[in-house]
C-alpha positions as CSV (number, residue, x, y, z in Angstrom):
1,X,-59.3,-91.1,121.5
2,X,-58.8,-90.9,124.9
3,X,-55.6,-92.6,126.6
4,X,-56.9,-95.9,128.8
5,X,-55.0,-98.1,131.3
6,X,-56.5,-102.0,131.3
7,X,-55.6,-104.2,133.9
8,X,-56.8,-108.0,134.8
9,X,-55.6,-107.4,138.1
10,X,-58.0,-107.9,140.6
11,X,-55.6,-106.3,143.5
12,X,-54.3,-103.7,141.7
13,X,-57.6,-102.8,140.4
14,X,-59.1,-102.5,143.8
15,X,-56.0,-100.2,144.9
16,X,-56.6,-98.1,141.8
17,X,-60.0,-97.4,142.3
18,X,-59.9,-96.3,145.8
19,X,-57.8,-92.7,144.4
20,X,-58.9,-93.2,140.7
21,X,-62.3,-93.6,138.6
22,X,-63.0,-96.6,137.0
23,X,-64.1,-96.2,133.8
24,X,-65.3,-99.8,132.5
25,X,-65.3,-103.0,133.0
26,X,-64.8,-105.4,129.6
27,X,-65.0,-109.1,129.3
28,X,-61.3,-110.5,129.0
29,X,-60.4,-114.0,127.4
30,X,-61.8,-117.2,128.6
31,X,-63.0,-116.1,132.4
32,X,-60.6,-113.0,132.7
33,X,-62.2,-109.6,133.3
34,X,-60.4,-106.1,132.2
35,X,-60.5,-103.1,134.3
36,X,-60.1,-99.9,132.4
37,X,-59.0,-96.6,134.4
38,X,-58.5,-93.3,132.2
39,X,-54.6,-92.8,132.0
40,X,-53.1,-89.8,133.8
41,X,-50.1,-88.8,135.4
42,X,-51.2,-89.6,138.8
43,X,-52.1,-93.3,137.7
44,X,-49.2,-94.0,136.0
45,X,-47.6,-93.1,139.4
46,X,-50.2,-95.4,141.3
47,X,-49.5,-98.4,139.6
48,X,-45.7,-97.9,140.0
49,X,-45.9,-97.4,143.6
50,X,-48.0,-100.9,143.5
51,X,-45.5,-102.8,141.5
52,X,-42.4,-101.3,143.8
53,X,-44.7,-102.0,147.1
54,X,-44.5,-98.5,148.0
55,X,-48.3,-97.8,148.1
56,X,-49.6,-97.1,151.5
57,X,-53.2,-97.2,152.1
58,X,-56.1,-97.8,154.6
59,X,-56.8,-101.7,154.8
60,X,-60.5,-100.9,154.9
61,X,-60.7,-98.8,152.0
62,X,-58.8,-101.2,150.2
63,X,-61.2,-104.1,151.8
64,X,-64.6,-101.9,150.4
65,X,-63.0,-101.3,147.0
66,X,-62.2,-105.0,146.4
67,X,-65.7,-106.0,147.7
68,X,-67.2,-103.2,145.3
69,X,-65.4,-104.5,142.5
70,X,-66.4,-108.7,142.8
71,X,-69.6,-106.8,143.0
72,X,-69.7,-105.2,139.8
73,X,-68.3,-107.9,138.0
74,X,-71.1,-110.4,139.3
75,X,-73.8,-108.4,138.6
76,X,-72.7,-107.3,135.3
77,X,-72.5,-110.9,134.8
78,X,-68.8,-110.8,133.1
């Protein structure tokens, strides 16, 4: 089975995607979505830049993946 990284974090989600494939989107608890990212080396390092706010990236890339994102989740009706 393949290693997965599953995140309910809208922002972080949209900052993953932008450098990493998103592999699924699941239904959460209650309202909650779950992104799910194949887990590599170069994610893990990713979401610790995130967390110590030492990721740098362009606002409108960030902006697009966000907005692509809602999108999915709306239409997939989550």
């Amino acid at each position: 089975m393949k290693n997965q990284y599953k995140t309910s974090d809208l922002s972080l989600a949209a900052y993953l995607n932008i450098d990493h494939d998103l592999d699924s989107i699941e239904k959460g608890e209650g309202q909650k979505v779950v992104f799910v990212f194949m887990e590599t080396t170069s994610l893990k390092e990713a979401i610790d830049d995130f967390w110590r706010r030492k990721a740098l990236v362009e606002p409108a890339s960030f902006f697009n993946s966000l907005k692509n994102l809602k999108s999915m989740i709306y239409q997939k009706r989550i």
